[in-house]
ZATI-84025 format. One record per atom (N, C-alpha, C, O): residue number from 1; y, x, z. Coordinates in pm, 1 decimal, padded with zeros to 6 digits. Layout:
   num          v          u          w
   NUM          Y          X          Z
...
***
This chain:
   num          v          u          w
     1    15235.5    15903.1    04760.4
     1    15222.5    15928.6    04619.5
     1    15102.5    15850.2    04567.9
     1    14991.6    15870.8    04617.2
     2    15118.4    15771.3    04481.6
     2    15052.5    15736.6    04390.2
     2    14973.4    15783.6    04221.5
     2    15033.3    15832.6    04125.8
     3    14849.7    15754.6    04228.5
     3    14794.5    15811.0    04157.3
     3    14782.3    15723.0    04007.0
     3    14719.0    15617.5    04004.1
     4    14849.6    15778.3    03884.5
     4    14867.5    15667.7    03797.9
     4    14804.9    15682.4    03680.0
     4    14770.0    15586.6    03610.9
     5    14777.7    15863.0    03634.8
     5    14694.9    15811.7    03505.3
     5    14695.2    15956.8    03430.9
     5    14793.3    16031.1    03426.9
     6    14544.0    15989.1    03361.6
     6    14561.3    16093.0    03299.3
     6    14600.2    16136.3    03167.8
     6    14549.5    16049.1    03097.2
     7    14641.8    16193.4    03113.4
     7    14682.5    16198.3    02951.0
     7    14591.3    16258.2    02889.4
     7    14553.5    16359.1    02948.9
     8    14531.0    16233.7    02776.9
     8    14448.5    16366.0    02653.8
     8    14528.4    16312.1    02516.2
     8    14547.9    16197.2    02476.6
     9    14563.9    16432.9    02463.7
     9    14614.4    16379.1    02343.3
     9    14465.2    16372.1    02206.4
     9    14357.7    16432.0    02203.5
    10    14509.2    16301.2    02139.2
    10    14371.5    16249.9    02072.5
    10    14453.2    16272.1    01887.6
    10    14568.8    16243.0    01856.9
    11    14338.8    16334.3    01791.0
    11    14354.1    16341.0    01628.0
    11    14321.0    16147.0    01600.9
    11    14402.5    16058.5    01574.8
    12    14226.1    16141.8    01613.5
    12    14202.2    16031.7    01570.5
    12    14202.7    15892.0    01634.6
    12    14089.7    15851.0    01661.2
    13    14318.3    15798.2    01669.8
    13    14375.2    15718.9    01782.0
    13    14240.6    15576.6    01731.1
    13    14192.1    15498.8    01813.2
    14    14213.5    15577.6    01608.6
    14    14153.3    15456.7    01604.9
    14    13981.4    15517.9    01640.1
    14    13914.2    15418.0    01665.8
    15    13920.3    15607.5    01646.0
    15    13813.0    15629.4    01656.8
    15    13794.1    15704.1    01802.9
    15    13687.1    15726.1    01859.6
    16    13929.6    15737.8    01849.4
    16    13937.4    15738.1    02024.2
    16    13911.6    15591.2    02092.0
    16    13823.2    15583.4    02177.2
    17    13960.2    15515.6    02068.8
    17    13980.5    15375.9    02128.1
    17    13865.5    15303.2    02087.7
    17    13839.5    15207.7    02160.9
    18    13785.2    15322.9    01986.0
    18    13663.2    15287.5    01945.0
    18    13567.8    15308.6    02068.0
    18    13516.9    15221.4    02138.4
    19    13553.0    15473.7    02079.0
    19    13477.3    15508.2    02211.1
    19    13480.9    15497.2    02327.0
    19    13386.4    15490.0    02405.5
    20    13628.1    15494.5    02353.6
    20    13649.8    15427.6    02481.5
    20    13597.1    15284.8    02547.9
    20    13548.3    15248.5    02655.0
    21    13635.7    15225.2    02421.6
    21    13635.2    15057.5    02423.4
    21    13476.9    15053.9    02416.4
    21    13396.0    15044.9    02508.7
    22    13460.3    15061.8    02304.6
    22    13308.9    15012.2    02214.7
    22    13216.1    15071.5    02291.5
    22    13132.4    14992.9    02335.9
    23    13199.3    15216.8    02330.7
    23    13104.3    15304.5    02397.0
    23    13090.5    15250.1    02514.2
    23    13013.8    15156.6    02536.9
    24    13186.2    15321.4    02623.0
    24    13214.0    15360.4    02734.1
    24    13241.8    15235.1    02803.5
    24    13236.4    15223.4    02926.0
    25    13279.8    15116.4    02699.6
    25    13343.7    14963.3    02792.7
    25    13417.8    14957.3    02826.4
    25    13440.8    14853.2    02887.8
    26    13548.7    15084.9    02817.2
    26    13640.2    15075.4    02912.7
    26    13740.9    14930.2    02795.1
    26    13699.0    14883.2    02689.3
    27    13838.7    14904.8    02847.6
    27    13995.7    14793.2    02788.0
    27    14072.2    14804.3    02731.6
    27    14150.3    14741.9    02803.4
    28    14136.2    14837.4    02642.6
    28    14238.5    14876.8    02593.2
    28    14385.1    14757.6    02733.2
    28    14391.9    14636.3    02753.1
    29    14445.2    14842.3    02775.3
    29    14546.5    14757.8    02921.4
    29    14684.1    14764.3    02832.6
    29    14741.8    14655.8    02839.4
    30    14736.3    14835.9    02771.5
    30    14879.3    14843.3    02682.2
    30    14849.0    14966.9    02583.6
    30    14756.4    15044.3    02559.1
    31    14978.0    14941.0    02542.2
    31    14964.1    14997.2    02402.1
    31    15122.0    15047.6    02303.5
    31    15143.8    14973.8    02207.4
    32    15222.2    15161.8    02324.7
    32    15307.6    15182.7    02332.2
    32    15341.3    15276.4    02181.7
    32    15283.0    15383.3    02163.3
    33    15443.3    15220.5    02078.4
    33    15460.3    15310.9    01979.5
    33    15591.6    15346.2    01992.7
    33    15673.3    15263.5    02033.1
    34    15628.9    15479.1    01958.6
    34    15756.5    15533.6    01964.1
    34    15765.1    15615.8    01840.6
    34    15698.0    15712.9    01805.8
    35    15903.8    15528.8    01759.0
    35    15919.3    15571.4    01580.9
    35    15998.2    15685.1    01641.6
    35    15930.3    15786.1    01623.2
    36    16101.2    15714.0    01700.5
    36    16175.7    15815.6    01716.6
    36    16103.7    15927.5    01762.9
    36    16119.3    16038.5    01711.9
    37    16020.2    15904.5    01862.8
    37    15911.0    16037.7    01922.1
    37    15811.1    16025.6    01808.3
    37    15784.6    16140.5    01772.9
    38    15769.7    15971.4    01763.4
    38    15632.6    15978.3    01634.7
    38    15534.9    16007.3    01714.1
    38    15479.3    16116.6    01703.4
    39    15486.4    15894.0    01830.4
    39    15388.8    15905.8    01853.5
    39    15320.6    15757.9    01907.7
    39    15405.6    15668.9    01903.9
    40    15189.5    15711.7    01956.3
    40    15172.4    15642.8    02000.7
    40    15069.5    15690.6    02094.5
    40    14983.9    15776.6    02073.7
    41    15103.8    15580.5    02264.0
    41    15049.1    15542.0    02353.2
    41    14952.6    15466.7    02374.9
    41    14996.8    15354.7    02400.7
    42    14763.4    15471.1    02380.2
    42    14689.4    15370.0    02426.4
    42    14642.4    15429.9    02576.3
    42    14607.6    15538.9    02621.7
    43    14664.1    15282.3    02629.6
    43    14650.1    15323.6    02771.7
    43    14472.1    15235.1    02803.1
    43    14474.0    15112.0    02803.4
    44    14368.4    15289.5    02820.8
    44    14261.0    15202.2    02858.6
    44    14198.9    15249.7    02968.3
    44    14222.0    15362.4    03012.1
    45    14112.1    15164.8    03023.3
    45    14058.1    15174.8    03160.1
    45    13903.4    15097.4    03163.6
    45    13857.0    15016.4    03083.4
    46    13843.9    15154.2    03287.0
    46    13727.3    15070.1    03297.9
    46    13779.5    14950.3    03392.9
    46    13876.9    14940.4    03467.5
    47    13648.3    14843.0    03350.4
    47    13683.5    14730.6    03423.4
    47    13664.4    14756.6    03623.3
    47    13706.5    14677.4    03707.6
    48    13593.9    14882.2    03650.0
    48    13589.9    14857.3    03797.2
    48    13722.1    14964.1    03851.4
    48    13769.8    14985.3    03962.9
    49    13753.5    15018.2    03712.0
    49    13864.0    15128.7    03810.1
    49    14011.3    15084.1    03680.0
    49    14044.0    15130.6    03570.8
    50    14045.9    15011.4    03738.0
    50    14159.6    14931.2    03617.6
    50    14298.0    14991.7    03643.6
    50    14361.9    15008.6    03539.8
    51    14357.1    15026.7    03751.2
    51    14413.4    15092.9    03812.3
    51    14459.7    15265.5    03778.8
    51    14552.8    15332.6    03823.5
    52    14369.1    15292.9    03698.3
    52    14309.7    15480.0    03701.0
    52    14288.1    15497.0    03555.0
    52    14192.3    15565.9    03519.9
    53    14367.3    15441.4    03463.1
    53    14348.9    15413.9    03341.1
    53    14371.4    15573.0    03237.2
    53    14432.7    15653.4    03307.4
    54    14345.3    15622.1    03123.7
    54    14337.3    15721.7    03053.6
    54    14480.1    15720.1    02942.4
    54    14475.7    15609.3    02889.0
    55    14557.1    15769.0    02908.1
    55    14629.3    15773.0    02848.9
    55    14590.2    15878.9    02727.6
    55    14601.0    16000.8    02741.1
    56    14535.3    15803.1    02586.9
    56    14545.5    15813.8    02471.4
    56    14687.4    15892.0    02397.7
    56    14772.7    15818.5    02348.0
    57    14699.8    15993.5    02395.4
    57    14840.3    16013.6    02288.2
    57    14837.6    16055.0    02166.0
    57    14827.8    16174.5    02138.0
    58    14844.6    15976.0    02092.9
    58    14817.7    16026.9    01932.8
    58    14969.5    16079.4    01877.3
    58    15068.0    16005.6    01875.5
    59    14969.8    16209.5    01836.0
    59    15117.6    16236.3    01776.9
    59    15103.8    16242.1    01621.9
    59    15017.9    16292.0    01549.2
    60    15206.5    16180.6    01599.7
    60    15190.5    16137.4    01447.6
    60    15169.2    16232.2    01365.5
    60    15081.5    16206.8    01282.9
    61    15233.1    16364.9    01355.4
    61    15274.2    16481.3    01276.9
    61    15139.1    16551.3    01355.2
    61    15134.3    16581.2    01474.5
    62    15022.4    16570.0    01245.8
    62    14898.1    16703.3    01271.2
    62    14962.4    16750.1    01330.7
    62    15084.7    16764.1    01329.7
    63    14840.5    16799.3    01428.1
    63    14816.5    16925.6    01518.3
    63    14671.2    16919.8    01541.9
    63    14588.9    16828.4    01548.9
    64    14667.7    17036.5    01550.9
    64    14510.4    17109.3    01618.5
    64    14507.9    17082.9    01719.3
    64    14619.5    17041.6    01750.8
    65    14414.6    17080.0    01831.5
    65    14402.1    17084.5    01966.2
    65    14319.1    17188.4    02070.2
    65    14218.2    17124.3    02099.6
    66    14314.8    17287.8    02123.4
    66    14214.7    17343.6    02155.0
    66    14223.8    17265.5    02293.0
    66    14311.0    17189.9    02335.8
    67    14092.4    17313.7    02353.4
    67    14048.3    17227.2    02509.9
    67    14145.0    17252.9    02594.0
    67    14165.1    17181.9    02692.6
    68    14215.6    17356.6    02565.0
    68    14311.7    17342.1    02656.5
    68    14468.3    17269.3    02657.8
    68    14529.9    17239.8    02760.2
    69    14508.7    17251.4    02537.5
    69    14598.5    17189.3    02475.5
    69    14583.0    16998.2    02412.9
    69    14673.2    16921.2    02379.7
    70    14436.2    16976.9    02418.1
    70    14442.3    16807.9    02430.6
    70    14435.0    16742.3    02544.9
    70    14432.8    16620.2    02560.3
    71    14429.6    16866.2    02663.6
    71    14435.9    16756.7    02796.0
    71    14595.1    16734.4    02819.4
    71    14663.3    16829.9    02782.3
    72    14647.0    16653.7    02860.1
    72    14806.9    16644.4    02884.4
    72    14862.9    16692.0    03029.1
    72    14914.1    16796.8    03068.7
    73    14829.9    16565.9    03091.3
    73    14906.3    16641.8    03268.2
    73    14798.6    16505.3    03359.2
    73    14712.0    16429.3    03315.8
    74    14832.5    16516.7    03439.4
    74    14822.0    16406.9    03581.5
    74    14934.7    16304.8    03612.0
    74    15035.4    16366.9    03646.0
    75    14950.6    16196.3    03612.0
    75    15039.5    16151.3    03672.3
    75    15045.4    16063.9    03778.5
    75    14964.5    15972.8    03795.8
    76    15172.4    16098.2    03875.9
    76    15159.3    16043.2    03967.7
    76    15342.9    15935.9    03978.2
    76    15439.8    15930.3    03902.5
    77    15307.1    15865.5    04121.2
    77    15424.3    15768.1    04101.3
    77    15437.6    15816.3    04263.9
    77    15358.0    15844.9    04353.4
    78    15605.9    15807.2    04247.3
    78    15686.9    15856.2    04419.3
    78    15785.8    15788.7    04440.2
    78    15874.4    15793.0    04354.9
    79    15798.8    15729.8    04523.3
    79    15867.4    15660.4    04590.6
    79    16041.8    15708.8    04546.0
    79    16114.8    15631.8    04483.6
    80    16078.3    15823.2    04583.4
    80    16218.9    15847.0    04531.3
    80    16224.7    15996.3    04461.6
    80    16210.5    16084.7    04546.1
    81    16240.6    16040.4    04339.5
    81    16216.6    16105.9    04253.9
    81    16298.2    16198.0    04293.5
    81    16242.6    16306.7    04277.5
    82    16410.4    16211.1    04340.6
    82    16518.6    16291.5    04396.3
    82    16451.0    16355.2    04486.3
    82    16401.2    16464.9    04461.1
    83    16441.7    16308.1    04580.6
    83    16411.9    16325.3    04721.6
    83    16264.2    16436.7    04711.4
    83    16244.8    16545.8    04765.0
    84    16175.9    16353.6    04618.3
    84    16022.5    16463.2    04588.7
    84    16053.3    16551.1    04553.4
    84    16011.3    16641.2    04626.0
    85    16119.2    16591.9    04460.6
    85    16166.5    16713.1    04332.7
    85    16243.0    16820.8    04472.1
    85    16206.7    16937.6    04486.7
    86    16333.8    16764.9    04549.1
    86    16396.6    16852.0    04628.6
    86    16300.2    16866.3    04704.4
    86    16386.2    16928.4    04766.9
    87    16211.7    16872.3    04761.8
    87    16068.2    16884.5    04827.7
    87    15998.8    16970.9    04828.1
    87    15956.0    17053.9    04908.4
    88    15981.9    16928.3    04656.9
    88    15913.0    17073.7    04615.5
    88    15943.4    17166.7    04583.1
    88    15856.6    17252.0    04564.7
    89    16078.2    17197.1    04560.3
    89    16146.2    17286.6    04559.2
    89    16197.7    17368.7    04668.3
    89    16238.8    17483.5    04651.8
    90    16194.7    17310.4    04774.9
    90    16234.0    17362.5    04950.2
    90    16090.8    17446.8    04978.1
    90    16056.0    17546.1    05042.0
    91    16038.7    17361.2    04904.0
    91    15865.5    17451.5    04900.8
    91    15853.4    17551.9    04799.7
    91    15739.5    17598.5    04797.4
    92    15924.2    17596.9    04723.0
    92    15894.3    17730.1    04600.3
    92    15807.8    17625.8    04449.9
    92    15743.8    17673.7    04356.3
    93    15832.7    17505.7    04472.1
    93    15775.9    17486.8    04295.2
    93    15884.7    17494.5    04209.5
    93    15991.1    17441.3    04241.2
    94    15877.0    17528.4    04149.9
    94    15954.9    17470.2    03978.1
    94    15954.7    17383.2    03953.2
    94    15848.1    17324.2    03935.4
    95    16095.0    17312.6    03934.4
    95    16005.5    17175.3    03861.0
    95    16063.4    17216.5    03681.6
    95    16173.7    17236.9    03631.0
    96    15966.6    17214.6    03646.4
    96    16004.3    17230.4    03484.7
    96    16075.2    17134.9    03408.0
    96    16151.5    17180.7    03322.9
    97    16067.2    17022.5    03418.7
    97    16152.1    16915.0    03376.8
    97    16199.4    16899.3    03478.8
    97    16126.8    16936.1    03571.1
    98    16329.7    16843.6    03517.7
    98    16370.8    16796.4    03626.7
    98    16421.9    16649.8    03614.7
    98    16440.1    16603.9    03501.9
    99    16447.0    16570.1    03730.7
    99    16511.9    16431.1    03664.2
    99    16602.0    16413.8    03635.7
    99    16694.1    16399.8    03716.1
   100    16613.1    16408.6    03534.3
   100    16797.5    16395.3    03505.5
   100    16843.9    16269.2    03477.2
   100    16962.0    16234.6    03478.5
   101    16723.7    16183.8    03444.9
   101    16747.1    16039.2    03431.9
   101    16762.3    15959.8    03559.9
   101    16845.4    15870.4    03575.9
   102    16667.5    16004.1    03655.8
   102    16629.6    15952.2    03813.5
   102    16499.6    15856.3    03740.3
   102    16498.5    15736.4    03768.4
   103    16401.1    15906.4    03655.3
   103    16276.5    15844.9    03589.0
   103    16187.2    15937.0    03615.5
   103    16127.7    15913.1    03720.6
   104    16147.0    16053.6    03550.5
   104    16042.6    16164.4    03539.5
   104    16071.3    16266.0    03539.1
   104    16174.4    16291.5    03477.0
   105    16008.4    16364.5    03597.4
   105    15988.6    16529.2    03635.2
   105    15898.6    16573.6    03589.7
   105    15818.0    16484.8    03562.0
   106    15845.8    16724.2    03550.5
   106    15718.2    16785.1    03577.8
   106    15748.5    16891.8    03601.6
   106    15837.1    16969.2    03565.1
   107    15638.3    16893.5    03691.3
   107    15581.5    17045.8    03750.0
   107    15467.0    17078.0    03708.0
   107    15414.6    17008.2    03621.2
   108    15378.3    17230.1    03777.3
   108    15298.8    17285.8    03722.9
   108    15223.4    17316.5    03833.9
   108    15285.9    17347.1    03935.4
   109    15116.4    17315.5    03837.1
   109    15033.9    17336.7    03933.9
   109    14998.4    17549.4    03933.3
   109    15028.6    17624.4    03840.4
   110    14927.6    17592.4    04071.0
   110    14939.8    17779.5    04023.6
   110    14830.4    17758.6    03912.4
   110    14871.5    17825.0    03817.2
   111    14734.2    17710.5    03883.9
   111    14665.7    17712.2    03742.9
   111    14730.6    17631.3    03626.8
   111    14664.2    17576.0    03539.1
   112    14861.7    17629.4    03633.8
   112    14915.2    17605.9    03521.6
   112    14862.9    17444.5    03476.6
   112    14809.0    17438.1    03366.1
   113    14871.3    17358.2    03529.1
   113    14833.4    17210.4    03503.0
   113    14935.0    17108.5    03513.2
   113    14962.3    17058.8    03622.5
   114    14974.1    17085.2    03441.0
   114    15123.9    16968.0    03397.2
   114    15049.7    16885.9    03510.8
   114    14931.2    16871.8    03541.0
   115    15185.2    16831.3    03567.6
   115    15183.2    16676.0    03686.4
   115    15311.1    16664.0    03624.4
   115    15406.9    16741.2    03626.6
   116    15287.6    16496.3    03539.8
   116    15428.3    16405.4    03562.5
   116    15471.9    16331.0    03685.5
   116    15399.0    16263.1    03757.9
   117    15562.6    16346.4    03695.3
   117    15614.9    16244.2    03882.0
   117    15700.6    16163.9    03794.9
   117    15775.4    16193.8    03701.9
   118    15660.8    16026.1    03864.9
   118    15757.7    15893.9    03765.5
   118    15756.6    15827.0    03921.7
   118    15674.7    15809.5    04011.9
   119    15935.7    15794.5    03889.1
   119    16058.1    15665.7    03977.3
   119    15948.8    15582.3    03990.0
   119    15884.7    15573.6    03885.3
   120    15894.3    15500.6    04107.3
   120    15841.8    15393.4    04164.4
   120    15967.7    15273.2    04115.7
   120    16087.3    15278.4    04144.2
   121    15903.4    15178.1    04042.7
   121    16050.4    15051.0    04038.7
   121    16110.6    15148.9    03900.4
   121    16047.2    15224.9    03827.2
   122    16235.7    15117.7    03899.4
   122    16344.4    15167.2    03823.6
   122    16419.6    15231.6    03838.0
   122    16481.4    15221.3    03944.0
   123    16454.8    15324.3    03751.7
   123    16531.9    15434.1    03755.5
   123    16602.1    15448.8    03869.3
   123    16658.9    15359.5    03932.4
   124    16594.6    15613.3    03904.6
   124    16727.1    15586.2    04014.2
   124    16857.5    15595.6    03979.9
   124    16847.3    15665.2    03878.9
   125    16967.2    15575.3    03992.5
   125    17079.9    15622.6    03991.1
   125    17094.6    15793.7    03910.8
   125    17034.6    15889.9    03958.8
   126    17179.8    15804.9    03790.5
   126    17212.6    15946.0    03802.7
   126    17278.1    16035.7    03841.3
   126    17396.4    16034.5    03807.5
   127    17231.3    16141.9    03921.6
   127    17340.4    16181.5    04029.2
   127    17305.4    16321.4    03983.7
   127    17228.1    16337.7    03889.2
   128    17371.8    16444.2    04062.1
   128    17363.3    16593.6    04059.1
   128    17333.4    16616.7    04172.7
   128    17381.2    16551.4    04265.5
   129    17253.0    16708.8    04188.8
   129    17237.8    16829.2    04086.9
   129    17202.2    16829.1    03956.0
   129    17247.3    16889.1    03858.4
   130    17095.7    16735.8    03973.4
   130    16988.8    16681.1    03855.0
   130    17074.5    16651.4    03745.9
   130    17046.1    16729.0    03654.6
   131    17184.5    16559.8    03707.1
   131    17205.8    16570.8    03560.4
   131    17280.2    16720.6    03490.3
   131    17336.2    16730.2    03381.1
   132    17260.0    16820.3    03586.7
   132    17411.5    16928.9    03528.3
   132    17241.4    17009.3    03451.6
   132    17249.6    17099.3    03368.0
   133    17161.1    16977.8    03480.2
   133    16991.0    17022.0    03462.6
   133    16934.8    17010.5    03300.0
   133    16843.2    17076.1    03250.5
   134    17016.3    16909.5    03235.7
   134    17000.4    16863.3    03103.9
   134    16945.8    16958.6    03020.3
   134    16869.8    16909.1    02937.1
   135    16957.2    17067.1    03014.4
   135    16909.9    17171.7    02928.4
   135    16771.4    17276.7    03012.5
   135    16721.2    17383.6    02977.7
   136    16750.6    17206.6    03106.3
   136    16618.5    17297.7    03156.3
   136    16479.1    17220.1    03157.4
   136    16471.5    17105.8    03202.4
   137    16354.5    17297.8    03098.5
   137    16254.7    17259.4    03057.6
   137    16249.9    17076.8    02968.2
   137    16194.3    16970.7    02996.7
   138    16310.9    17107.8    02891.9
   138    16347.1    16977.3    02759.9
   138    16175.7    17000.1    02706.8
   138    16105.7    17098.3    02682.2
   139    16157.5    16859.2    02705.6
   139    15989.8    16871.3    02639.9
   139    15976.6    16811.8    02487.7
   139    15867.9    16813.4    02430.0
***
């Protein structure tokens, strides 16, 4: 498992990226808008840990944030998304999203802490159990 990146969702995307960048030094590395989700993605990093980058999410439509609600999840990258999800499940997790694409999952840690698991490469194949799943934990 690979370790890929943390989320905080952010009110103000241009005066987040200010501090990141301008303050802190870290890069702005990509930069992702989605009209249908109404939100946008800045992904930045420091120059010695480029790899371990912060994921910015600004959602278009206000919201408040309390400290516990602007951090997002953890994400990590697995080799075969199928194969993990049935894993952790042989083990007693939930997975709250499941893959139904053969792309991304989440689970929850026992203190309640979102982990996204994202397909290494490209999608896998969609197969079942996972697509009959379509209607469980929709985010």
């Amino acid at each position: 498992m690979k370790y890929l990146h943390t989320m905080v969702r952010v009110t103000d995307l241009d005066a987040s990226v200010k501090f990141f960048c301008d303050v802190l030094g870290f890069t702005e590395t990509r930069r992702y808008e989605s009209e249908q989700g109404r939100f946008t993605l800045v992904f930045v990093a420091s120059d010695e840990s480029p790899d371990c980058p912060v994921e910015l999410t600004y959602n278009w439509d206000p919201e408040e944030y309390d400290e516990g609600r602007n951090f997002g999840h953890l994400a990590y990258e697995v080799d075969n998304i199928y194969e993990y999800c049935q894993m952790l499940m042989d083990n007693g997790v939930t997975i709250n999203r499941p893959p139904r694409e053969g792309r991304m999952a989440f689970i929850r840690t026992p203190d309640n802490i979102s982990i996204e698991l994202l397909q290494k490469g490209d999608n896998l194949p969609v197969q079942e159990p996972w697509k009959s799943m379509e209607n469980i934990g929709k985010w």
